[in-house]
C-alpha positions as CSV (number, residue, x, y, z in Angstrom):
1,X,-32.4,-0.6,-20.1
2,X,-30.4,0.8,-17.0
3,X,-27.0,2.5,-17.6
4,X,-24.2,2.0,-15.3
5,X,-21.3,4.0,-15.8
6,X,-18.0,3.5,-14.1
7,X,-15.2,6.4,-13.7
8,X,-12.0,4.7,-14.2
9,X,-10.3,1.6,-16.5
10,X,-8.6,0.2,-13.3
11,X,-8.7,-2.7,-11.6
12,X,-11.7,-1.7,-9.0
13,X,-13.3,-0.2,-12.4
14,X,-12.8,-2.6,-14.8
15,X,-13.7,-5.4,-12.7
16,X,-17.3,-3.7,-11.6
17,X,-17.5,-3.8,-14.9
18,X,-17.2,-7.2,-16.0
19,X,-19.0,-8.3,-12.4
20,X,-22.3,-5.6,-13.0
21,X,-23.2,-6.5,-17.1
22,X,-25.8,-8.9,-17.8
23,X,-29.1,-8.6,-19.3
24,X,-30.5,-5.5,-18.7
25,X,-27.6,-3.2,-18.0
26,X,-25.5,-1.5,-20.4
27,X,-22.4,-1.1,-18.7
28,X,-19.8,1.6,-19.9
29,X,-16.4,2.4,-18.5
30,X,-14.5,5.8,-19.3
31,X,-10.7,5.6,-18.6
32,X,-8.8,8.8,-19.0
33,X,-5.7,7.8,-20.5
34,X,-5.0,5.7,-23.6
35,X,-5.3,2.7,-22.2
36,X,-6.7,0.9,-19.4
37,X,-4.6,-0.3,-15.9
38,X,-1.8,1.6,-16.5
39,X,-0.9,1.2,-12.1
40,X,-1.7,-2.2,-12.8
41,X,0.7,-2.7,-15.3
42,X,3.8,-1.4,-12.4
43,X,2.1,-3.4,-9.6
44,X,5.1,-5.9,-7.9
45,X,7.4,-4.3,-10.2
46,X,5.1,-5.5,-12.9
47,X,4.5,-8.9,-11.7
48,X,1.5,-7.7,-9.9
49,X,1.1,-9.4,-6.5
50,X,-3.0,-9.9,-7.1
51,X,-3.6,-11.1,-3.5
52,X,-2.5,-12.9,-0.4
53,X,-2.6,-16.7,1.0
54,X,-4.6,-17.8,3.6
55,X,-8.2,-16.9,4.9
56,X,-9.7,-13.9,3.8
57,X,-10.6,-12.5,8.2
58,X,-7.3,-12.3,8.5
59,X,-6.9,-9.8,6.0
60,X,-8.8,-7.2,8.1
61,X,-5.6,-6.2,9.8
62,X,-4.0,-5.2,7.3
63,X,-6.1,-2.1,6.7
64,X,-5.1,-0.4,9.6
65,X,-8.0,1.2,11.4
66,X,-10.1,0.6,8.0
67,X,-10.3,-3.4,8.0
68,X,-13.6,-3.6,9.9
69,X,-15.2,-1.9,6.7
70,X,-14.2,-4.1,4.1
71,X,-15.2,-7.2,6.4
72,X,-18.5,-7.3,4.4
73,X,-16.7,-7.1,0.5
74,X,-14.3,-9.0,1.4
75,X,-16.1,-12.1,2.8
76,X,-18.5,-11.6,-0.5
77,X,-15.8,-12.2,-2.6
78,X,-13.0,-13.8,-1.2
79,X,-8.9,-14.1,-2.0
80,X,-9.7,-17.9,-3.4
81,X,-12.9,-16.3,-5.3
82,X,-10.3,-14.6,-7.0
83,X,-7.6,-16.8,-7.8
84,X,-10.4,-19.1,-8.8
85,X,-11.7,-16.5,-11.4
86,X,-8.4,-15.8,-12.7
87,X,-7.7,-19.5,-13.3
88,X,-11.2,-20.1,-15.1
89,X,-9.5,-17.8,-17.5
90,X,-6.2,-19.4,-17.8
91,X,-4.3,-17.1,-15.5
92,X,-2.5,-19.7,-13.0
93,X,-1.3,-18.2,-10.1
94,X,1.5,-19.5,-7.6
95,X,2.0,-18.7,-3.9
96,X,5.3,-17.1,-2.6
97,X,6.2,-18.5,1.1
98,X,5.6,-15.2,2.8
99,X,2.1,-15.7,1.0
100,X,2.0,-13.6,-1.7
101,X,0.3,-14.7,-4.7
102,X,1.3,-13.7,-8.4
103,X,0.4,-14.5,-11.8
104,X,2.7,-17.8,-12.6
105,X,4.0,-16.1,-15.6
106,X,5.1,-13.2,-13.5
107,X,3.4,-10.5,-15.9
108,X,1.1,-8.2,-14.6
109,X,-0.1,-7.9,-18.9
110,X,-1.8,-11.2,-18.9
111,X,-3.8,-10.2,-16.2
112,X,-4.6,-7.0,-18.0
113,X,-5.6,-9.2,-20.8
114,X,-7.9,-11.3,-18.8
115,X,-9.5,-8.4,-16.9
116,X,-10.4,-6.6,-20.6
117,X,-10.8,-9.7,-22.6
118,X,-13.6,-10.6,-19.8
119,X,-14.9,-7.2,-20.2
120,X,-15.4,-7.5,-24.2
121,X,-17.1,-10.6,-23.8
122,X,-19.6,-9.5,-21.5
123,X,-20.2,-6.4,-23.5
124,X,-18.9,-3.8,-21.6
125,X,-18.0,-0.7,-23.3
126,X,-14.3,0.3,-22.7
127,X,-13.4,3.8,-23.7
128,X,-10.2,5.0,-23.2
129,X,-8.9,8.5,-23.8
130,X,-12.1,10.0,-22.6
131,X,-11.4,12.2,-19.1
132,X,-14.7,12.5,-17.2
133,X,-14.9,16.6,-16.8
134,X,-18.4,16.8,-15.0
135,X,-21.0,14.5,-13.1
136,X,-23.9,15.9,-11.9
137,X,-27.2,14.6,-9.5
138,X,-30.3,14.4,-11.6
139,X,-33.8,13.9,-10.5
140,X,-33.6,10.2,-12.1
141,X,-29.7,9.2,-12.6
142,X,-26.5,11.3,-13.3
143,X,-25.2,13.4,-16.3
144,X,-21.5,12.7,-17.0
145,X,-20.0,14.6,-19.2
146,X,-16.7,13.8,-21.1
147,X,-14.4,15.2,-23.5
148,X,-17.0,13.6,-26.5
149,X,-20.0,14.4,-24.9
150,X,-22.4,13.7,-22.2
151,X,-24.3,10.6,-21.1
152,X,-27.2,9.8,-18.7
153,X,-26.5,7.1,-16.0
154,X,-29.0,5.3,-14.0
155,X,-25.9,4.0,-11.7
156,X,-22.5,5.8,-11.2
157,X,-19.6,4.0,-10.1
158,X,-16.0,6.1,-9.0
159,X,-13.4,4.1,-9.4
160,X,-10.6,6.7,-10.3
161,X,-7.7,5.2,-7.3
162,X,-5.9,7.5,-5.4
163,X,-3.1,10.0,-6.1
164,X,-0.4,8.2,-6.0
165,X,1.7,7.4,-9.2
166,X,0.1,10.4,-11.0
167,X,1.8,9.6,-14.4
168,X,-0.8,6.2,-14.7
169,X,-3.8,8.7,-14.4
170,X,-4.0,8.2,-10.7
171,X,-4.2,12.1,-9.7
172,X,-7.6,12.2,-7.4
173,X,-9.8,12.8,-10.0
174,X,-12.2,11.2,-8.6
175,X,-12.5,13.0,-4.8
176,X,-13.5,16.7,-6.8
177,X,-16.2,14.3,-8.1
178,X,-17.0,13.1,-5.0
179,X,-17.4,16.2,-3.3
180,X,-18.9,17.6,-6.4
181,X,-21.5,14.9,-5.3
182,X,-21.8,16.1,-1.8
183,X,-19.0,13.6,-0.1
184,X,-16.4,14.6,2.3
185,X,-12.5,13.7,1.7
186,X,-10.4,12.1,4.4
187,X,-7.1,14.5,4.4
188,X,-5.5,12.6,1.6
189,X,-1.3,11.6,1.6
190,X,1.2,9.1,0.7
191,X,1.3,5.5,2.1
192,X,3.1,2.8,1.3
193,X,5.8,5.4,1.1
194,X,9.9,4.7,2.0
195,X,10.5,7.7,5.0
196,X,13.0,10.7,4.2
197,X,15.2,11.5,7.0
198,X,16.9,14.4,8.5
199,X,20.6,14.0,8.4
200,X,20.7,10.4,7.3
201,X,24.0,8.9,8.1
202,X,24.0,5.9,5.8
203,X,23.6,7.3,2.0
204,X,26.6,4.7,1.0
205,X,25.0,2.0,2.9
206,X,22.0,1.8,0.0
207,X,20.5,-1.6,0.0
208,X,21.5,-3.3,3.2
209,X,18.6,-5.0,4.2
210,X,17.6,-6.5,7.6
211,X,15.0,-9.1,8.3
212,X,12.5,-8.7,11.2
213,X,13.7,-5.9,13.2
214,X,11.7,-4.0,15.8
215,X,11.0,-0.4,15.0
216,X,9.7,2.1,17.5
217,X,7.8,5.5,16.4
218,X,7.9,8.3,19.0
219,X,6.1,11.8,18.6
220,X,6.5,14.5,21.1
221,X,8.8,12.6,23.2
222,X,6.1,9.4,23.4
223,X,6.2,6.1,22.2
224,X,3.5,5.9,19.5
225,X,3.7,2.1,18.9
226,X,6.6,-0.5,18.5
227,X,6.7,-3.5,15.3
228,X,8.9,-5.6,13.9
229,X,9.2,-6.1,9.8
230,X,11.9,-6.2,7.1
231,X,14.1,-2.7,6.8
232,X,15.8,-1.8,3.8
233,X,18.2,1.2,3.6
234,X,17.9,3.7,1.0
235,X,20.3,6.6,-0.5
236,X,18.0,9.2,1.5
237,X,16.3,7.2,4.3
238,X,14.4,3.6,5.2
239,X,12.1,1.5,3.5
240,X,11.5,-2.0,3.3
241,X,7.5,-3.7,4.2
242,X,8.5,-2.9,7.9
243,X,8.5,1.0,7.1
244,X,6.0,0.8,3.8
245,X,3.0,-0.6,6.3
246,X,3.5,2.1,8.7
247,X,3.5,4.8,7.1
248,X,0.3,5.9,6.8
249,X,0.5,6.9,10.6
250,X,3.8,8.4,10.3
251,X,4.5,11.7,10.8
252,X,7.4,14.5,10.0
253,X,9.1,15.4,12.7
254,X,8.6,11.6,14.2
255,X,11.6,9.5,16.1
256,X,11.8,6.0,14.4
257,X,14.6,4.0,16.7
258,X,15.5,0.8,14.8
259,X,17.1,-2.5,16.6
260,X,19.4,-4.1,14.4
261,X,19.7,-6.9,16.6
262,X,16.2,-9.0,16.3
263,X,15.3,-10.5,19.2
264,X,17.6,-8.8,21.9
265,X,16.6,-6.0,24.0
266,X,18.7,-3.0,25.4
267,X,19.5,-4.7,28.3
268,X,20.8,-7.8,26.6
269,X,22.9,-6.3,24.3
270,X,24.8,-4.4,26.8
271,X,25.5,-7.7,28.9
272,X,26.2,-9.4,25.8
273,X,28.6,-6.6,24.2
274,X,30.3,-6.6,27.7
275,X,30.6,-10.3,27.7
276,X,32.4,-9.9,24.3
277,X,34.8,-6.9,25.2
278,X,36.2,-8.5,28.1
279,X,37.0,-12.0,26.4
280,X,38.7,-9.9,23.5
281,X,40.6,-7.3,24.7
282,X,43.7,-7.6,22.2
283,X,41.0,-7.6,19.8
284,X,39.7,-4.4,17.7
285,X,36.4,-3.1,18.7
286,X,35.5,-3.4,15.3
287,X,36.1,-7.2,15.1
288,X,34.3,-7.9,18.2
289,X,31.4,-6.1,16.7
290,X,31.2,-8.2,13.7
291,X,30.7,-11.1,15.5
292,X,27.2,-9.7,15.2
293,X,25.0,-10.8,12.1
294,X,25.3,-7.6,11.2
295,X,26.6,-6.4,7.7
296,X,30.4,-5.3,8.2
297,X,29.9,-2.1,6.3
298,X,27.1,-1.3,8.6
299,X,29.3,-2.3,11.6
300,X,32.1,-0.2,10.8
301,X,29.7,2.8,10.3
302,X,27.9,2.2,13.8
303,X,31.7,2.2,15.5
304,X,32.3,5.7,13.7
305,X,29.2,7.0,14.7
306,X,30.0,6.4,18.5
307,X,33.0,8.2,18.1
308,X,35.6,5.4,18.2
309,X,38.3,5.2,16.4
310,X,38.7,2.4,14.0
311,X,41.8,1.1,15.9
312,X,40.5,0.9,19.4
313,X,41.1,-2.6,20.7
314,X,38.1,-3.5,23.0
315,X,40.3,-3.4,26.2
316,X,40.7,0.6,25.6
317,X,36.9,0.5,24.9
318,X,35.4,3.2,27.9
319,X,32.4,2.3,29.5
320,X,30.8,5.5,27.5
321,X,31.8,4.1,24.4
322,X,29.9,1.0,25.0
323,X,27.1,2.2,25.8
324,X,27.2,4.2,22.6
325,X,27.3,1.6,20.5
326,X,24.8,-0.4,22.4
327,X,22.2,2.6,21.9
328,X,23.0,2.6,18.1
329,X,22.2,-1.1,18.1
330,X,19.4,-1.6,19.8
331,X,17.7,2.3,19.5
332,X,19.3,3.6,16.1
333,X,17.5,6.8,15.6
334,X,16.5,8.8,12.8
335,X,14.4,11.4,12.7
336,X,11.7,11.7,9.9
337,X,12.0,14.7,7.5
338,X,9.0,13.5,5.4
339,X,7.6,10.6,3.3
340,X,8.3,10.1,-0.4
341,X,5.8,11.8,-2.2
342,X,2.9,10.5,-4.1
343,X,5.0,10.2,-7.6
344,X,6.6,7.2,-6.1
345,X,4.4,6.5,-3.0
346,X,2.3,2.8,-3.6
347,X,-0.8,4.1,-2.7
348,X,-3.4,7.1,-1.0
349,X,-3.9,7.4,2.2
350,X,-7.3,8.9,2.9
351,X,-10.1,9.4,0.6
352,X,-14.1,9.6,0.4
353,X,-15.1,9.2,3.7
354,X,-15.9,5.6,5.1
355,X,-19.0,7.1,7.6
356,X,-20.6,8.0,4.2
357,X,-20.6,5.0,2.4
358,X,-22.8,1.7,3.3
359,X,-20.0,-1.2,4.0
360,X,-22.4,-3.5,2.9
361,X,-23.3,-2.0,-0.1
362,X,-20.6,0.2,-1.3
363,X,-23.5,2.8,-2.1
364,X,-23.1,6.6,-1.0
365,X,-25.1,6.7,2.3
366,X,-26.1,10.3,0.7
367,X,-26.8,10.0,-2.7
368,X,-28.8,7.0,-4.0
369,X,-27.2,4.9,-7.0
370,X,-23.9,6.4,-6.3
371,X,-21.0,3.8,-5.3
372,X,-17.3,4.0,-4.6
373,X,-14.7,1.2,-5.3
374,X,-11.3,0.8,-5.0
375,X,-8.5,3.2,-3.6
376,X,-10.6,6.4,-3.9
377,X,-12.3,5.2,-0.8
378,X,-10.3,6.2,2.6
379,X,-8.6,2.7,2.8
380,X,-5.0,1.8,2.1
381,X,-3.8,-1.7,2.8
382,X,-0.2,-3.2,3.6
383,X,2.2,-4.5,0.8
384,X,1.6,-8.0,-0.4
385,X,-1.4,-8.3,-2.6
386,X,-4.3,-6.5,0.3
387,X,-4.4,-2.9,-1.9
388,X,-5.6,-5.1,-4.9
389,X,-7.8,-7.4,-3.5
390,X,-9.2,-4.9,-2.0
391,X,-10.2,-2.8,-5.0
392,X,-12.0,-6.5,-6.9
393,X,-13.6,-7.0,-4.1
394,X,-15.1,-3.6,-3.1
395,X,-15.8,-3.5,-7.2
396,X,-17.5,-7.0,-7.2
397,X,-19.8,-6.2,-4.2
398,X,-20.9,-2.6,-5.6
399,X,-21.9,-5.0,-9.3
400,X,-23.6,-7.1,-7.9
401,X,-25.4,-4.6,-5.6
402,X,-26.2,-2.6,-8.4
403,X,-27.6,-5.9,-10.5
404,X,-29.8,-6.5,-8.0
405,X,-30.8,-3.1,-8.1
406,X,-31.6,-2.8,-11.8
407,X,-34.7,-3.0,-13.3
């Protein structure tokens, strides 16, 4: 009978799991902490987002430059083959309009439950509290050795996640075993993070939140790239899924320039404001301004920040003073001190390297029997349910490689 032995109790763990037992197989997975899933418990604020709508290809840009190597696990087992599994086992799951899907009871423990229920049926072996301090190549397998003891494994599975949220057990465990193993690590850091800024003006202004605007990156004086997404203000800096899905290419020491005005570029803001100011002149500059759909408490800081006073009427209004506020509307800059770090950061940005690792397989490309799932592979995904399937469906295709691999 083969061993397979998976490194971690998490969703990209567990689910090998349950997907790799059968006849044949004794499957065994060792979770350092108490208990297993502890990151999935706080995923969605513990409503765990699971997936996302709509066909599965268009999930591959959501990976940033990583989606063409999940193509193959992610077309083997699908965003429907998983809310399909889930519902065979009384987990109902509804859709969100922006397309992300949750548990329909909003609890991130029932799917938990399902995930280790599954798992005892099968016959997996689940022990928790047992740290993985050593696994080493031998001529016909692996040795792991834990905390209790050592075991021989025919197939090895890391599953450990990233480094992100360390207090869940999530510490990168599991790249010193994949180097220990002869694999190289992608520099690893925060994604999914909310960006710190250098003398952020709008501390008070915590939880303002704008749909759809158009955010520009610039580095060394360049435009990077240019999006649009949801911006939500923090008490030191931005976040929101328009910041959270960009940040693994952002930088400190980047320029983010924010419009606040969707849909209207520099050049039609200024006609626009002009338009305004000379039809209200008797008017406050202030009051013209919050004609806007702009919050007021956002508007009134904007008119500070250009250096006018609060009593100006628009008629006084100079033309440098206009242009001032039409380059904090339009091209609101901020310059990036650093992302939050990975105690609060989503996920891990980098990881075992993608070169060395079959797509089709999720077998080590230099070790046989070895295989990788989940967020300890160099792939992050955007917010709204891509991180997670992700992680069952790179698990899933490394089971059922290694079924059809077992004797």
């Amino acid at each position: 009978m083969d061993t397979v032995v998976i490194v971690g109790g998490g969703p990209a763990g567990l689910f090998c799991g349950l997907q790799a037992a059968g006849a044949g197989r004794r499957v065994i997975v060792l979770e350092k902490k108490g208990a297993c899933g502890r990151k999935l418990l706080i995923t969605g604020t513990g409503q765990c987002n699971l997936t996302h709508d709509g066909a599965v290809t268009e999930f591959l840009s959501h990976y940033g430059d990583h989606g063409k190597f999940l193509r193959p696990a992610l077309m083997n087992f699908t965003n429907l083959d998983l809310i399909t599994f889930f519902a065979d086992r009384g987990v109902r799951t509804v859709t969100e309009p922006q397309g992300k899907v949750f548990p329909a009871s909003r609890k991130a423990t029932e799917v938990l439950a399902a995930l280790l229920d599954c798992c005892r049926e099968r016959g997996v072996e689940v022990r928790c509290s047992e740290p993985v301090q050593e696994v080493r190549r031998e001529q016909d397998g692996f040795l792991v050795r834990t905390g209790a003891g050592t075991c021989h494994a025919d197939f090895l599975v890391i599953a450990t996640g990233g480094a992100s949220y360390p207090a869940t057990g999530s510490t990168g465990d599991g790249y010193q075993m994949a180097e220990s193993l002869g694999h190289t690590i992608a520099p690893v850091a925060p994604a999914l993070a909310a960006v710190l800024v250098d003398g952020y003006p709008f501390a008070d202004l915590a939880g303002i939140s704008f749909a759809g605007v158009t955010i520009s990156q610039f580095r060394e004086n360049k435009r990077l790239r240019q999006h649009t997404g949801d911006l939500l203000l923090t008490h030191h800096g931005l976040s929101g899924p328009g910041i959270l899905d960009h940040s693994r290419q952002i930088l400190p020491g980047d320029l983010l320039k924010v419009s606040f005005l969707p849909g209207m570029d520099r050049d039609g803001v200024a006609r626009d404001l002009e338009g305004r100011i000379a039809a209200n002149g008797n008017r406050l500059v202030k009051t013209v301004l919050a004609e806007y759909p702009l919050p007021e408490r956002l508007v009134r800081r904007l008119v500070e920040m250009a250096g006018i006073p609060a009593d100006m009427t628009a008629a006084h209004l100079s033309k440098q003073g206009r242009n001032g506020l039409v380059a904090l509307l339009t091209e609101c800059p901020f310059v990036v001190k650093r992302l939050e770090g990975f105690e609060v950061a989503m996920v891990t940005r980098g990881g075992v390297d993608l070169k060395e690792v079959n797509a089709k397989t999720m077998e080590s490309r230099l070790v046989p029997h070895l295989y990788f799932a989940g967020e300890v592979l160099d792939i992050d995904g955007d917010t709204g349910g891509y991180n997670l399937q992700a992680a069952f469906s790179t698990g899933t295709l490394a089971a059922r490689q290694i079924a059809a691999g077992t004797r």
